[in-house]
C-alpha positions as CSV (number, residue, x, y, z in Angstrom):
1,X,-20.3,-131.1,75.1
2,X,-23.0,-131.6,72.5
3,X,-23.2,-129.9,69.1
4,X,-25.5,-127.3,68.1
5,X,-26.3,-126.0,65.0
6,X,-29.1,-123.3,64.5
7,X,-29.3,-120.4,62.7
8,X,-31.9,-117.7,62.4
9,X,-31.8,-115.5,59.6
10,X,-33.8,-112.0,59.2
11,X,-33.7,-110.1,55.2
12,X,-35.4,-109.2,52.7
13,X,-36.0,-111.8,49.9
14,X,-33.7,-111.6,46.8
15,X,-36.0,-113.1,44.3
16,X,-38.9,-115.3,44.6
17,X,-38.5,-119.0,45.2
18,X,-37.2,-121.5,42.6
19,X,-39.1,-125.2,42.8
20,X,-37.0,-128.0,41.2
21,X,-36.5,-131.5,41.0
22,X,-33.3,-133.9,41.7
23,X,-32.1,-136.4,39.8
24,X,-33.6,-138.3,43.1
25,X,-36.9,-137.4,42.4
26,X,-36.8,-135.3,46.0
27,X,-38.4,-131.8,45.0
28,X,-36.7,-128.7,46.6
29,X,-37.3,-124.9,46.6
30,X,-34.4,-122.6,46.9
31,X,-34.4,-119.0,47.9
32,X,-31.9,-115.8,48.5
33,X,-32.0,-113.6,51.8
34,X,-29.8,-110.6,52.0
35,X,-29.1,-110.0,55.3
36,X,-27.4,-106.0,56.2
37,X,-24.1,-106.5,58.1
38,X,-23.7,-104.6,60.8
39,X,-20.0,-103.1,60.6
40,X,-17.0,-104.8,62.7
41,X,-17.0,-103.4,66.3
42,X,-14.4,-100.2,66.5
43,X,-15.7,-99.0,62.5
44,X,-17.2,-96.2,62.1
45,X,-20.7,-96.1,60.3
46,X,-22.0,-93.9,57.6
47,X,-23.1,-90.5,57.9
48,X,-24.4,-88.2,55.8
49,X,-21.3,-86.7,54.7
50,X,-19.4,-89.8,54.5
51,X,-22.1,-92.4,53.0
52,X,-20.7,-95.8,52.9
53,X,-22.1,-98.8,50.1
54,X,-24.6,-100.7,52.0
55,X,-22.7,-104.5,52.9
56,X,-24.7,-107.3,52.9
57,X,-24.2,-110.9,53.5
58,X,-26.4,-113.3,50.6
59,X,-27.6,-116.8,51.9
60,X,-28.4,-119.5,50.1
61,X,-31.5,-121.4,51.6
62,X,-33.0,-125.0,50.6
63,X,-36.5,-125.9,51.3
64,X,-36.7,-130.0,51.4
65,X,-40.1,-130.5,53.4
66,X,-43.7,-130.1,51.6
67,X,-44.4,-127.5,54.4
68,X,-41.2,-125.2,53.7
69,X,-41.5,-126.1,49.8
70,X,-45.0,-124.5,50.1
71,X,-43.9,-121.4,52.6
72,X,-41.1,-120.3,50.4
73,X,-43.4,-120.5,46.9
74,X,-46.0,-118.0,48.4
75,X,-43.3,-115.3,49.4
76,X,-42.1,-113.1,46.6
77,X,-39.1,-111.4,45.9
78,X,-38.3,-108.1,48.2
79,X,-40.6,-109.5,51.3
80,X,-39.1,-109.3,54.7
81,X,-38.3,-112.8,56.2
82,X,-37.5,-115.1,59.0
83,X,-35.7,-118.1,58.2
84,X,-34.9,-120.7,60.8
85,X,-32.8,-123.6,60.3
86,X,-29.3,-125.7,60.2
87,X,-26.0,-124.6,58.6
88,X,-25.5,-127.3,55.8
89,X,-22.4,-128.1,53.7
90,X,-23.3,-129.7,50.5
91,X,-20.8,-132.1,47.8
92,X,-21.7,-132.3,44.4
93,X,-19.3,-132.5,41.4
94,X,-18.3,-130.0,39.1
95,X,-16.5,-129.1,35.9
96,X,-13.7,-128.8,38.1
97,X,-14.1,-131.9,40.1
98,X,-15.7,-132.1,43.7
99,X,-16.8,-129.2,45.3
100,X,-19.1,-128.1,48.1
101,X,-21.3,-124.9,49.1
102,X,-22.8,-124.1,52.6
103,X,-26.9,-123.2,52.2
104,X,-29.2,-122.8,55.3
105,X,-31.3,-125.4,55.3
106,X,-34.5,-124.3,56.6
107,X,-37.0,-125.7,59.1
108,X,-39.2,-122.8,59.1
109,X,-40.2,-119.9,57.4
110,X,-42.4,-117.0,57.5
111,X,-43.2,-113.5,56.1
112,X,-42.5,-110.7,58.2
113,X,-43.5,-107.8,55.8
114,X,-44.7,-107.4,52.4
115,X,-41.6,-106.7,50.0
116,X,-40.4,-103.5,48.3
117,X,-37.9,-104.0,45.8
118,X,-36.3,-107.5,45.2
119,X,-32.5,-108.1,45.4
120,X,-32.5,-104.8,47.9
C-alpha cells in the first residue's frame, strides 16, 4: 500500500507572514492558520444559553518555494485561506537538546476572503 500524505487546511490567517533566512541561505516564509474545531461526535454545541469558548486548532505553515514565499507575503493577517500541502516533522536542537515540531508544509496557497481581525 503506498503512503499518502496531504493535507488541506481552511482558516483565517493569524498574523501576516514572516520572511527569513537559514543558516543555509534557503529563504522561507512562515505563517499561522487557525482552523475552528468542530466538536467530537456525541458533544453537544453551544447555544445561546449555554455559549461555549470557541476551540481552535493553530498550524504552523512553512513556505520554501519562491511561488509560496511570494503567496504567503501578499496575504495579511485575519484573511480567509486555503492551504494545501504535506504534514512535515522537523529536528532542530534546542536549549534542551534535540527536539522536533510538525508544520504544514505548503504547496499552494490562496486567499479565500479578505480578513477581519487577525488571530480570530
Amino acid at each position: 500500500m503506498p503512503g499518502r500524505n496531504e493535507v488541506v487546511l481552511s482558516g483565517r490567517l493569524g498574523a501576516e507572514a514572516e520572511e527569513r533566512e537559514l543558516p543555509s541561505g534557503d529563504r522561507i516564509a512562515t505563517l499561522r492558520v487557525v482552523v475552528p474545531r468542530e466538536p467530537p461526535p456525541g458533544r453537544r454545541r453551544a447555544t445561546a444559553d449555554e455559549p461555549r469558548r470557541a476551540t481552535v486548532d493553530t498550524i504552523d505553515v512553512v513556505c520554501w518555494t519562491a511561488a509560496t514565499r511570494r503567496s504567503a507575503l501578499r496575504l495579511r493577517g485575519g484573511d480567509v485561506v486555503e492551504v494545501e500541502g504535506a504534514l512535515r516533522r522537523r529536528f532542530f536542537g534546542g536549549a534542551a537538546g534535540r527536539q522536533s515540531r510538525y508544520e504544514v508544509e505548503a504547496t499552494a496557497l490562496r486567499r479565500v476572503s479578505g480578513g477581519g481581525r487577525a488571530g480570530t
